[in-house]
TILUM-831807 format. One record per residue: x, y, z of N, C-alpha, C, O, CB in turn; residue in three letters. Coordinates in steps of 0.05 Angstrom, whole numbers, padded with zeros to 5 digits, always signed. Glycine has a CB too. Example, Ala and Ser with C-alpha at 12.3 -4.5 7.8 and 13.67 -1.06 7.14 Angstrom:
<nodes>
+00264-00114+00156+00246-00090+00156+00264-00066+00156+00285-00066+00169+00226-00089+00181ALA+00257-00045+00142+00273-00021+00143+00258+00001+00157+00268+00023+00161+00282-00012+00114SER
</nodes>
This chain:
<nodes>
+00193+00058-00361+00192+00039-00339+00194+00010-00349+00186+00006-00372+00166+00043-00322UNK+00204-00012-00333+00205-00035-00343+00175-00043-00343+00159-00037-00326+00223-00052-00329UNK+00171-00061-00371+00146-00074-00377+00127-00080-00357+00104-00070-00356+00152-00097-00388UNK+00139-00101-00338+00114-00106-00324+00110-00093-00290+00096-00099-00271+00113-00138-00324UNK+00131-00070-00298+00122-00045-00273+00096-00034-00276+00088-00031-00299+00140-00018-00272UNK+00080-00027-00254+00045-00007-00250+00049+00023-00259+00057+00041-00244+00031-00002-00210UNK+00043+00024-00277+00033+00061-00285+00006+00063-00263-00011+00047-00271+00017+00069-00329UNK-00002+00076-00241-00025+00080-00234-00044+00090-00259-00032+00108-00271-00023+00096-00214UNK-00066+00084-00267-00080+00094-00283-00101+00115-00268-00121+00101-00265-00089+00073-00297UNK-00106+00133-00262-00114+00149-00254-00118+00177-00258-00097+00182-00270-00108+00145-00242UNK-00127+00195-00257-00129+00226-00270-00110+00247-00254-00118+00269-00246-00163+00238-00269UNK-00082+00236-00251-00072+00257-00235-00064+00278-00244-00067+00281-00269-00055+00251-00223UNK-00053+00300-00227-00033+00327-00248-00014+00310-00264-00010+00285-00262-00009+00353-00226UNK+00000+00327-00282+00021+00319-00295+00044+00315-00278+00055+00294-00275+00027+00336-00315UNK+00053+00344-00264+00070+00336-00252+00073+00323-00227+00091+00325-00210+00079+00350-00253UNK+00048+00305-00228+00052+00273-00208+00060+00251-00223+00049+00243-00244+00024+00261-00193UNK+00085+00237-00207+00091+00214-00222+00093+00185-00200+00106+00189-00180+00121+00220-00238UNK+00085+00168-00202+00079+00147-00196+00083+00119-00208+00079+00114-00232+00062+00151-00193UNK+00092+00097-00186+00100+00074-00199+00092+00057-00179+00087+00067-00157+00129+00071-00208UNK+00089+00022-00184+00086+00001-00175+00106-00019-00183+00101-00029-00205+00063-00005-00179UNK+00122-00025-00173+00134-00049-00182+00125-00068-00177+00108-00067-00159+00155-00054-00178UNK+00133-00097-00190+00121-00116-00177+00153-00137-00177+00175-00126-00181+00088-00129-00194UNK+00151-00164-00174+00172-00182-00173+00195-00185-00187+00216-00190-00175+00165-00200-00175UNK+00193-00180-00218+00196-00180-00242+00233-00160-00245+00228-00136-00248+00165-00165-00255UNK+00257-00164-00244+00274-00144-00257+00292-00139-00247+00306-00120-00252+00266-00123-00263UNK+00295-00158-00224+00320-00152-00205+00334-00179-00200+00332-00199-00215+00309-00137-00175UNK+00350-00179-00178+00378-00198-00175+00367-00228-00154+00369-00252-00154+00409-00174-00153UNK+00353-00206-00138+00351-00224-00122+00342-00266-00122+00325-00276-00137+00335-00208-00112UNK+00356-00279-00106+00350-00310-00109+00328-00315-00098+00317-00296-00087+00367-00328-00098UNK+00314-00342-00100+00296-00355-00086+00293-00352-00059+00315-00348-00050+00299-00376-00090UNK+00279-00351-00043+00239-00343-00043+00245-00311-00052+00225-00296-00055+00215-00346-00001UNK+00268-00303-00054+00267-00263-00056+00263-00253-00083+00262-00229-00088+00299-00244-00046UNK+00262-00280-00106+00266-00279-00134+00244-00253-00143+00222-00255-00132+00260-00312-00150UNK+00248-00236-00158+00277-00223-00159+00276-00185-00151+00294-00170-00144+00289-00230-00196UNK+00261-00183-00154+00261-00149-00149+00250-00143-00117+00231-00128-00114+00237-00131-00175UNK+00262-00156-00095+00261-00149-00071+00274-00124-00061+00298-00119-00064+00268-00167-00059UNK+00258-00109-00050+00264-00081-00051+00272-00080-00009+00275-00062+00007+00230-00058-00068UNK+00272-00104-00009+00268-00096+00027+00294-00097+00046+00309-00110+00031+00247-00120+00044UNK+00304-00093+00061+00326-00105+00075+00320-00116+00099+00339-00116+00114+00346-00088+00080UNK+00289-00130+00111+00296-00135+00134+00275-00161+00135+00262-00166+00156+00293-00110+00154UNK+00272-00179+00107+00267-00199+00109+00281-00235+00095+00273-00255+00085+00246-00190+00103UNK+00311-00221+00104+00329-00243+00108+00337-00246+00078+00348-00267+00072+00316-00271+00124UNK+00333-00225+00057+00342-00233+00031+00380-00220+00040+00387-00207+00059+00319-00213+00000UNK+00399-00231+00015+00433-00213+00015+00425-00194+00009+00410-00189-00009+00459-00219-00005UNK+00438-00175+00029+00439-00153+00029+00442-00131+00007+00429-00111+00001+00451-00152+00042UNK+00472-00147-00006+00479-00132-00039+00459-00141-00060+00459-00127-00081+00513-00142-00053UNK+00442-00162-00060+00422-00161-00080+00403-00140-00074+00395-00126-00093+00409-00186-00084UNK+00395-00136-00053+00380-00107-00053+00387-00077-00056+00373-00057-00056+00369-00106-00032UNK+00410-00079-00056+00425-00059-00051+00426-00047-00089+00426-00024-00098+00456-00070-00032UNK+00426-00073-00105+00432-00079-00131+00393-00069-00140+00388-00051-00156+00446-00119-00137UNK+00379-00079-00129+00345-00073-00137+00347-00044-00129+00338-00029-00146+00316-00093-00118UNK+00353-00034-00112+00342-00011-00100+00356+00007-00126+00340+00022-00138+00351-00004-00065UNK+00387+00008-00137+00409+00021-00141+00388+00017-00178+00381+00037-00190+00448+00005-00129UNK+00382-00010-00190+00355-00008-00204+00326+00006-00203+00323+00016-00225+00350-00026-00205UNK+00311+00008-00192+00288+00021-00179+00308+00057-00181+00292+00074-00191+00278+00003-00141UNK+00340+00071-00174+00335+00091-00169+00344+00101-00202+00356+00122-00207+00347+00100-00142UNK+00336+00085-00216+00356+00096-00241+00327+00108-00250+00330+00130-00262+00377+00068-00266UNK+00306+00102-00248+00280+00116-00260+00269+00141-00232+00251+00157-00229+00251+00085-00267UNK+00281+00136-00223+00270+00165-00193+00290+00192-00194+00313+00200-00196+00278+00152-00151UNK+00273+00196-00192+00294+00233-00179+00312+00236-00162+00333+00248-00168+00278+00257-00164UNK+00306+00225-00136+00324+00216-00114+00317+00195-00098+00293+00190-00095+00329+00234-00096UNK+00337+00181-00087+00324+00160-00057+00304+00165-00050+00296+00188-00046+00335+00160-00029UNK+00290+00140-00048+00263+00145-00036+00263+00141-00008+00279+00126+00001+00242+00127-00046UNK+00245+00154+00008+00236+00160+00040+00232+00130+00048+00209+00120+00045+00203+00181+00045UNK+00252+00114+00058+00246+00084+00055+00241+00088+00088+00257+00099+00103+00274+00058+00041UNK+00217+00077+00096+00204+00076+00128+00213+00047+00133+00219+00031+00116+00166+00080+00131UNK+00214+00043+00165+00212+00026+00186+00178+00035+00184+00166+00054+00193+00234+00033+00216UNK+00169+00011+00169+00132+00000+00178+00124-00014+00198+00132-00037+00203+00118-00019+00159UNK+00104+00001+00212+00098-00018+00238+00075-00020+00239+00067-00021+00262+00106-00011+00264UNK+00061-00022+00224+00026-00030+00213+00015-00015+00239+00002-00025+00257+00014-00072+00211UNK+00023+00014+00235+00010+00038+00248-00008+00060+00234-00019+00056+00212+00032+00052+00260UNK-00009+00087+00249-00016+00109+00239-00001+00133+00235-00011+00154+00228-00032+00113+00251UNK+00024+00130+00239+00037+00154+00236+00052+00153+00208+00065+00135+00198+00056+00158+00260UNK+00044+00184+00197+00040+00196+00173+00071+00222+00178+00066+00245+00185+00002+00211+00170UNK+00101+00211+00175+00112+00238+00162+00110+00255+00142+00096+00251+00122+00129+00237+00159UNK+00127+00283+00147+00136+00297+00128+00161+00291+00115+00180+00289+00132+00135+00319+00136UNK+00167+00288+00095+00188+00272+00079+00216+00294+00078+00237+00282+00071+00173+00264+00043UNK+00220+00317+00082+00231+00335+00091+00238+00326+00107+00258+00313+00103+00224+00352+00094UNK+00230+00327+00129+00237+00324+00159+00251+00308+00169+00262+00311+00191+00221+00320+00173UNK+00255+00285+00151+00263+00259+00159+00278+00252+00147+00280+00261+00124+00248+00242+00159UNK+00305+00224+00161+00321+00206+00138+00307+00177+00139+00288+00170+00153+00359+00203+00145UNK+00320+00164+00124+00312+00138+00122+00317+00119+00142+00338+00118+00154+00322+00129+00102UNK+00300+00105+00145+00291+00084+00172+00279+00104+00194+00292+00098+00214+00320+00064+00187UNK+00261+00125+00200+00244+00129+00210+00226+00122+00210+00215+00122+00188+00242+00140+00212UNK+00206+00107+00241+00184+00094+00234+00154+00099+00224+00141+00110+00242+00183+00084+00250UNK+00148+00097+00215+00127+00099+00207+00100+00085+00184+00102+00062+00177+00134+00116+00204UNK+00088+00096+00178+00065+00079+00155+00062+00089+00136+00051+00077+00118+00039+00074+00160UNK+00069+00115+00133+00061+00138+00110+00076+00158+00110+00084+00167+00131+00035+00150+00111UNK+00085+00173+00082+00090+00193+00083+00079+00215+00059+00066+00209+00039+00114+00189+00086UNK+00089+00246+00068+00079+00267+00047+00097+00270+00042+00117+00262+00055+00065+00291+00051UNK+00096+00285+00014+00121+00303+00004+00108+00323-00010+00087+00318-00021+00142+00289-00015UNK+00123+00353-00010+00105+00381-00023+00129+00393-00046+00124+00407-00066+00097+00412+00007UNK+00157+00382-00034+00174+00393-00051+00185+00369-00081+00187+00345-00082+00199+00402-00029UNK+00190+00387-00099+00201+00367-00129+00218+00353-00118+00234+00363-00102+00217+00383-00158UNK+00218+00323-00125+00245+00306-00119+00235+00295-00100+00252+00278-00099+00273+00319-00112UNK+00219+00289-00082+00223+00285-00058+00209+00258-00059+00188+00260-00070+00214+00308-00040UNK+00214+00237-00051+00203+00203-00066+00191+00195-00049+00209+00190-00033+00223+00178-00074UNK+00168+00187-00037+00152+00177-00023+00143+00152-00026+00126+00148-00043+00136+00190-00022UNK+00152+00131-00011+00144+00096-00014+00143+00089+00003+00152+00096+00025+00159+00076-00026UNK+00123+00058-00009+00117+00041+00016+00125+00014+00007+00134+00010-00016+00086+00042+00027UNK+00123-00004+00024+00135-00032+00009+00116-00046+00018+00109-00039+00041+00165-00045+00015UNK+00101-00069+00007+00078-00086+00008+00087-00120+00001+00108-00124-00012+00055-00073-00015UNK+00074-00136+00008+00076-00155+00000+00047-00173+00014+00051-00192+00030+00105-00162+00005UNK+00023-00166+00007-00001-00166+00013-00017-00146+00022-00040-00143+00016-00003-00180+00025UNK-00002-00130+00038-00015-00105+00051-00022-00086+00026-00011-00091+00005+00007-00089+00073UNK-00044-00059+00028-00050-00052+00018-00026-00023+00008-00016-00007+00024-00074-00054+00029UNK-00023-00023-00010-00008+00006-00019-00026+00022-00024-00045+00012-00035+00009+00007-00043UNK-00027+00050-00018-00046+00077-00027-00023+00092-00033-00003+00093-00018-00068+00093-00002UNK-00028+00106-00062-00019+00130-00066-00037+00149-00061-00059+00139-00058-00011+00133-00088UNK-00038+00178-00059-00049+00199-00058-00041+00232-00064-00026+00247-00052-00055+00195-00038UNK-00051+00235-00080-00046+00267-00092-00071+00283-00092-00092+00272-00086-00035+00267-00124UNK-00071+00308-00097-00087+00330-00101-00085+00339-00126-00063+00341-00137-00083+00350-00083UNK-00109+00346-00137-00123+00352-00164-00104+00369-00178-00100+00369-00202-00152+00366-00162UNK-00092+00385-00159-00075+00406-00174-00038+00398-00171-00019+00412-00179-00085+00441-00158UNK-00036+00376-00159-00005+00370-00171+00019+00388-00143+00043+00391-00144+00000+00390-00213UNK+00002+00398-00121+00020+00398-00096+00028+00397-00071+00038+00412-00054+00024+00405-00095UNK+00017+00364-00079+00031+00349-00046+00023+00320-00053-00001+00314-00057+00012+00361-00009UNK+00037+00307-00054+00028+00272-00055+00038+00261-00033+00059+00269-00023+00040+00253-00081UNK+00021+00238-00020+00025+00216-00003+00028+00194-00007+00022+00189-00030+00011+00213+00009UNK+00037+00174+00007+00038+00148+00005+00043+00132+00025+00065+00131+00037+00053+00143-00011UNK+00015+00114+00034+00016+00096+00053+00013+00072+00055+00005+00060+00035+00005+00101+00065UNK+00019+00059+00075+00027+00024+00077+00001+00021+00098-00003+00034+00118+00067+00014+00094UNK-00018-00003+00087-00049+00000+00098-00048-00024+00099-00059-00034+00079-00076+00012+00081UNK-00038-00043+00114-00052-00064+00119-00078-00077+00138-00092-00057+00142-00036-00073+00124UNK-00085-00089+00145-00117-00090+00160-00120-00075+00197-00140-00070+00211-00128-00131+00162UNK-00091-00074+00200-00081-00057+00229-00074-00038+00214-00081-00052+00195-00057-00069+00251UNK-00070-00026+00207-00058+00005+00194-00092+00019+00179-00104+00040+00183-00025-00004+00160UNK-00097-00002+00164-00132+00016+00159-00147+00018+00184-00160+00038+00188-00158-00003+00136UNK-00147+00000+00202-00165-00003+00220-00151+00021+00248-00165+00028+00267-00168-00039+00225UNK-00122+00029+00244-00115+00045+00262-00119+00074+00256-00120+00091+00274-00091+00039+00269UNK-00121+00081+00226-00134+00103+00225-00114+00118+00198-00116+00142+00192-00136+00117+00257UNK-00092+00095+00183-00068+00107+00172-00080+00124+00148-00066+00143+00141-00045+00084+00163UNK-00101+00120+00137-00107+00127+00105-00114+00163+00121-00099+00182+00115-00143+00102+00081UNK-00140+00168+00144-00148+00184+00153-00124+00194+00155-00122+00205+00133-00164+00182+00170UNK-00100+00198+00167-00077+00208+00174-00062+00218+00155-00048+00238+00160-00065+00192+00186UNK-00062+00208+00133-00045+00214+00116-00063+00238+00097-00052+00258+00088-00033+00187+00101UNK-00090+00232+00092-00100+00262+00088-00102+00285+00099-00103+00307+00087-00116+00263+00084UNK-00103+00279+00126-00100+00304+00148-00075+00314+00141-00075+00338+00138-00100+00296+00180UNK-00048+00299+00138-00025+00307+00137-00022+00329+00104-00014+00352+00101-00005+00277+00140UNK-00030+00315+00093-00032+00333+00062-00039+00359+00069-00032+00377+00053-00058+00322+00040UNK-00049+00365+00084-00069+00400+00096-00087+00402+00076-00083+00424+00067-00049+00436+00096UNK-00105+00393+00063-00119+00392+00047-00149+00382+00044-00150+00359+00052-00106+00384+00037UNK-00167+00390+00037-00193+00390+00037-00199+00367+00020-00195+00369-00004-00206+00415+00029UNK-00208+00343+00033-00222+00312+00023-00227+00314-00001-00214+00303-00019-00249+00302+00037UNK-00248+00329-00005-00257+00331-00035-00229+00343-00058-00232+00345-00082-00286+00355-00035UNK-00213+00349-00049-00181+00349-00077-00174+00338-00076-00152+00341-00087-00158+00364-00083UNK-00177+00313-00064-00149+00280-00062-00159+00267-00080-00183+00265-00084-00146+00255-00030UNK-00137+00252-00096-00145+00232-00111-00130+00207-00099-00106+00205-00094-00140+00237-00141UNK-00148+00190-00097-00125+00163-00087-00120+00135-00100-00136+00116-00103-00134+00153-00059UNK-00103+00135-00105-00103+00100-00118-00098+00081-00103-00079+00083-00086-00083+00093-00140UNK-00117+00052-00105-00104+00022-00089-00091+00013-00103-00099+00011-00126-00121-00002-00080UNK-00067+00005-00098-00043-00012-00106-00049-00046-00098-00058-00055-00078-00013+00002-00088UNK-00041-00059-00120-00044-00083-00114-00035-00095-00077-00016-00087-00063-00028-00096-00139UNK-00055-00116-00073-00063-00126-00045-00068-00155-00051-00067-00168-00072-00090-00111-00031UNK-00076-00162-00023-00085-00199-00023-00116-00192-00027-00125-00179-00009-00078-00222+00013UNK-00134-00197-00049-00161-00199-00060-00171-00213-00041-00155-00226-00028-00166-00210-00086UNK-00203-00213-00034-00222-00209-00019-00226-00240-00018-00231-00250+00004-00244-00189-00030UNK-00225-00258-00046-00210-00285-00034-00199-00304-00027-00204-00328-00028-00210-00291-00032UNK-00185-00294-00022-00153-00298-00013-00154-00291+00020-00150-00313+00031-00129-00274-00032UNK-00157-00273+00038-00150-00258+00054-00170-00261+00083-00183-00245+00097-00149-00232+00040UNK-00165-00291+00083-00182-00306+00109-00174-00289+00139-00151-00281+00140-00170-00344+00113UNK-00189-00284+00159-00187-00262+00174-00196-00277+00205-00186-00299+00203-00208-00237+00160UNK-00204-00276+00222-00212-00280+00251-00234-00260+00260-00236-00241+00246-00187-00277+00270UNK-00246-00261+00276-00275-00248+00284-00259-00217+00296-00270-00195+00291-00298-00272+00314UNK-00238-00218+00309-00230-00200+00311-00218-00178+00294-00218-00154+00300-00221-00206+00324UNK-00208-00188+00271-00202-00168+00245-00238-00150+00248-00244-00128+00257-00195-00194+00204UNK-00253-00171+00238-00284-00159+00225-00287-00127+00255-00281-00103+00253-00323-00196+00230UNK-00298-00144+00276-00302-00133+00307-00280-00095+00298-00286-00072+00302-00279-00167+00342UNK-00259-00107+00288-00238-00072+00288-00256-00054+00284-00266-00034+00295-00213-00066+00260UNK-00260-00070+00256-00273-00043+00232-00300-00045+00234-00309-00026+00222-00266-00047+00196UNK-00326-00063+00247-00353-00056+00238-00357-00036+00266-00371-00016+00267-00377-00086+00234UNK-00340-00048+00288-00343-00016+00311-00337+00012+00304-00347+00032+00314-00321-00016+00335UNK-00323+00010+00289-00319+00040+00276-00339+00051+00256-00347+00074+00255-00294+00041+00260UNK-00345+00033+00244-00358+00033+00225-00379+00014+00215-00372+00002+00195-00344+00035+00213UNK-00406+00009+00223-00423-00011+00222-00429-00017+00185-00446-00033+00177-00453-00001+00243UNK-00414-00004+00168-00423-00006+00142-00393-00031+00125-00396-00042+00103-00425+00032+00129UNK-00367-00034+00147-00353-00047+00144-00360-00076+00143-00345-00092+00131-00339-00040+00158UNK-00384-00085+00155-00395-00106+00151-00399-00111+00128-00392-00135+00128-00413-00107+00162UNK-00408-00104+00102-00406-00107+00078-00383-00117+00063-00384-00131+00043-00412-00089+00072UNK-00355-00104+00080-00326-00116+00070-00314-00146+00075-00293-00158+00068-00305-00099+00085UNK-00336-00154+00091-00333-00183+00102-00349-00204+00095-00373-00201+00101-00335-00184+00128UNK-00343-00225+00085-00366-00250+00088-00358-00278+00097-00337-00286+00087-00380-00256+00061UNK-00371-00295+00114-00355-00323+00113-00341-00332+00098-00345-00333+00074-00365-00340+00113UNK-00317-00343+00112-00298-00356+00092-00310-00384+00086-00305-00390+00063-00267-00360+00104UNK-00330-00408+00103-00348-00430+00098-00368-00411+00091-00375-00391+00104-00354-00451+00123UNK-00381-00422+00060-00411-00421+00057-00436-00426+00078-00435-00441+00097-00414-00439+00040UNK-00449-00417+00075-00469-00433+00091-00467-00422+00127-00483-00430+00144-00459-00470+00086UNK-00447-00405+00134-00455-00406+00166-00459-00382+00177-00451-00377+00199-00433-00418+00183UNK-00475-00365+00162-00494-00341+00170-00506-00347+00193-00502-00335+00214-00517-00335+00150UNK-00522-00367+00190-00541-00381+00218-00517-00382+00246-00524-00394+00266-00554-00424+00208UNK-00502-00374+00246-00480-00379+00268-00457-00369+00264-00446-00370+00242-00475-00404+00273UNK-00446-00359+00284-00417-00350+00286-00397-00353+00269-00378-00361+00282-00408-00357+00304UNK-00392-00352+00249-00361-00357+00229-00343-00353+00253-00353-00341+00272-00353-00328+00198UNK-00323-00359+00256-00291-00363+00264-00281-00353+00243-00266-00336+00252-00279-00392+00270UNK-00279-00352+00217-00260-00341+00200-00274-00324+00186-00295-00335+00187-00247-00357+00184UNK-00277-00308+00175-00275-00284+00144-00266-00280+00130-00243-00274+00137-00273-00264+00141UNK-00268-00279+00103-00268-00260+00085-00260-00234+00080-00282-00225+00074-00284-00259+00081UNK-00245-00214+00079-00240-00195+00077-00227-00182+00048-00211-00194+00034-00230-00195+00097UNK-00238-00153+00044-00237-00147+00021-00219-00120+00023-00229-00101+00010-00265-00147+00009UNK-00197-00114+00035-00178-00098+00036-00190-00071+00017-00196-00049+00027-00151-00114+00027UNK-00191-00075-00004-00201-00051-00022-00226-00043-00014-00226-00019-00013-00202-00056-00052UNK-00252-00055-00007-00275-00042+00004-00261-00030+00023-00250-00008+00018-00298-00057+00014UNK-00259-00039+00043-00252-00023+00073-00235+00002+00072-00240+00022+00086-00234-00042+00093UNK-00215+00000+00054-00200+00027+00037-00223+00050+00031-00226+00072+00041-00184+00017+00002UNK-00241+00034+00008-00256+00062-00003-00271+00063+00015-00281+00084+00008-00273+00066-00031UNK-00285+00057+00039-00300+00062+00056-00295+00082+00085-00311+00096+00097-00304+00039+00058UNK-00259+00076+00092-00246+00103+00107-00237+00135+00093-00232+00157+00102-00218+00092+00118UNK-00240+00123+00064-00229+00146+00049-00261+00162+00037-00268+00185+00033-00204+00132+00019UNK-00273+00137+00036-00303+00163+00023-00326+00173+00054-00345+00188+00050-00335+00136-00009UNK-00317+00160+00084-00323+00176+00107-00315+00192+00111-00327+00204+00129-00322+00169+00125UNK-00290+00208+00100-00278+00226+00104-00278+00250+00075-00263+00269+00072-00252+00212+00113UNK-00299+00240+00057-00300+00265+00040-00279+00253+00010-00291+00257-00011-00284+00298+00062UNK-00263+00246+00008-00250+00228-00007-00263+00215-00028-00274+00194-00019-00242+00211+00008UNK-00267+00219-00055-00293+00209-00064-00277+00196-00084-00278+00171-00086-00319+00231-00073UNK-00256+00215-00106-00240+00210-00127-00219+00179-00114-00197+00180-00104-00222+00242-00134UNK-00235+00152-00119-00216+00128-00112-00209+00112-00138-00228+00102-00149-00231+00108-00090UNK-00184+00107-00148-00178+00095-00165-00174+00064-00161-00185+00057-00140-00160+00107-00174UNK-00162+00045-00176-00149+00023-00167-00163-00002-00162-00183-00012-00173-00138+00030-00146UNK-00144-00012-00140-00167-00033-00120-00174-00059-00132-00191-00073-00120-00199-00018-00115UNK-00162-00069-00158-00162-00100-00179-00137-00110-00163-00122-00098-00148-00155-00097-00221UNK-00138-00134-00170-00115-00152-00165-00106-00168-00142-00107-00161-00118-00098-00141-00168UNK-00097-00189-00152-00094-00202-00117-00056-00213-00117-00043-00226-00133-00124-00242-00110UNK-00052-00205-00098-00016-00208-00094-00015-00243-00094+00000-00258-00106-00001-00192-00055UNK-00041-00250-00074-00035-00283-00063-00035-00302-00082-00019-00321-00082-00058-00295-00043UNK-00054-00298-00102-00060-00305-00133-00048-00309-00145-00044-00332-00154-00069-00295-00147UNK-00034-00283-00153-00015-00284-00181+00006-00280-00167+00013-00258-00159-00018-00262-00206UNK+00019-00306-00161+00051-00311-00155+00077-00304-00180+00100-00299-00175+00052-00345-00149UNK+00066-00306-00205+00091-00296-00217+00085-00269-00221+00094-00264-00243+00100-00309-00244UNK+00077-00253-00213+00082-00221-00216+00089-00214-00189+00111-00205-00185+00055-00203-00226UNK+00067-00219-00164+00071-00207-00145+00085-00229-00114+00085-00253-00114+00042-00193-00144UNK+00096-00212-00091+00100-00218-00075+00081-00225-00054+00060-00211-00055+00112-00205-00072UNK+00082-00243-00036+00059-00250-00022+00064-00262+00003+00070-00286+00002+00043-00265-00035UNK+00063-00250+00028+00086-00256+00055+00062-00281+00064+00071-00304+00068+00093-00221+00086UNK+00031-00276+00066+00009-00294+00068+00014-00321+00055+00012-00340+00071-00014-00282+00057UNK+00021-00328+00029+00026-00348+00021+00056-00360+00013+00060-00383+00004+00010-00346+00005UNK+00074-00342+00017+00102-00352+00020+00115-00355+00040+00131-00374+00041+00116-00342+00010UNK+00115-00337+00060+00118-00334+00085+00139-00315+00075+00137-00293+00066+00123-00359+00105UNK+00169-00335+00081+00184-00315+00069+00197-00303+00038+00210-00319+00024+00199-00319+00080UNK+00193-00283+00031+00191-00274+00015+00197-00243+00004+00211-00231+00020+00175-00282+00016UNK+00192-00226-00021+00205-00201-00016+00180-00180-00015+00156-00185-00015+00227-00194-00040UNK+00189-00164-00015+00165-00133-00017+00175-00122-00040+00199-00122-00048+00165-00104+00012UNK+00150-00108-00055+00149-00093-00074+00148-00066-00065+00143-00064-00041+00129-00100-00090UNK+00152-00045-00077+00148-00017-00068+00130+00004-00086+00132+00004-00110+00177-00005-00067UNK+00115+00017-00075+00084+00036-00081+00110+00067-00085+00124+00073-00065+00049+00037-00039UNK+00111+00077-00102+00127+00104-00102+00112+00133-00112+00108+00131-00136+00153+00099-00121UNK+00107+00146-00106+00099+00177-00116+00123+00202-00111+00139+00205-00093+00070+00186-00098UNK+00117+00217-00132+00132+00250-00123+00120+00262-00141+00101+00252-00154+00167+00257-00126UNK+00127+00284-00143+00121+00313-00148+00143+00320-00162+00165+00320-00150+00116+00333-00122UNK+00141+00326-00189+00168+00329-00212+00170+00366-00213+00187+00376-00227+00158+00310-00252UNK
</nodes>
């Protein structure tokens, strides 16, 4: 893999293979500089066409590239061609490439202890809070306690200023989500914050270990931060996506 591509570090089967790219190795120009993997945030078309045609020289086949709509719906990678919508997908058969594309939002990979069926979902603070991570283990058919999951680099906890309504999603669901949040001003415990804090990777291991999910890898790094590695739609506006990839060799 190129140098400053993500090996997930994690205890998967062997025959799970997994990658993170980040900015680093492709064509693309300014704000898309250079490994934009996306087509539908105004970068030339043939420079992506040029990243992707890079990105497939290390894969087995095309990857399951989704229409993301910071939802809950989890395909089967079989079932489907490319640009169906969705947030996540499985795959059970060899070859079969499962990605998501991020550029702050949270990437999850997910596999089982024994190497047959991996996932991969696109979790941003509407997609965790709609239920996508829960979805995509249900979809695996598989018992909580065999998933292993990794966080893929995201916008860090401070970085990722929020509104009372982000917090309100997740502590109704979950009154322990309160912990994932703190004022973005010091000092205004005594009174209502207007803004937050949010820590994308708590709130991850917190839908994934309610649900039996215990094995969580990952979860360092901040996209908004480190501008020469990663992409960051929050602090560039426009800009490219990186892509979260798993299969089953």
């Amino acid at each position: 893999m190129p140098p400053d591509w993500i090996i997930p570090d994690w205890p998967a089967p062997a025959r799970v293979r997994a990658v993170m790219t980040t900015r680093a190795g492709g064509v693309s120009r300014p704000p898309y500089d250079s490994l934009n993997l996306a087509l539908h945030v105004g970068d030339d078309p043939a420079a992506v066409a040029e990243n992707r045609a890079r990105l497939r020289r290390w894969l087995p086949a095309e990857p399951l590239w989704l229409n993301q709509v910071h939802g809950d719906r989890v395909i089967e990678a079989g079932q489907y061609t490319a640009g169906v919508e969705a947030d996540g997908c499985v795959a059970r058969a060899p070859g079969q490439v499962c990605a998501v594309l991020t550029a702050d939002c949270l990437p999850v990979l997910l596999c089982d202890r024994h190497g047959h069926v991996v996932a991969a979902a696109h979790a941003g603070w509407r997609g965790l809070a709609a239920g996508v991570l829960e979805a995509a283990v249900r979809a695996m058919g598989l018992g909580p306690a065999r998933v292993l999951a990794w966080l893929g680099p995201a916008i860090g906890p401070a970085a990722f200023e929020v509104g009372e309504e982000v917090r309100a999603a997740f502590v109704e669901h979950d009154p322990l989500a309160a912990t994932a949040f703190r004022p973005a001003l010091p000092g205004t415990l005594d009174r209502a914050p207007r803004k937050w804090l949010a820590d994308l990777y708590a709130l991850a291991r917190l839908r994934l270990q309610a649900i039996g999910v215990t094995r969580i890898h990952g979860g360092s790094g901040c996209t908004h931060s480190e501008a020469g590695r990663f992409f960051s739609y929050r602090r560039d506006g426009a800009t490219g996506r990186m892509a979260a990839l798993i299969w089953l060799e």
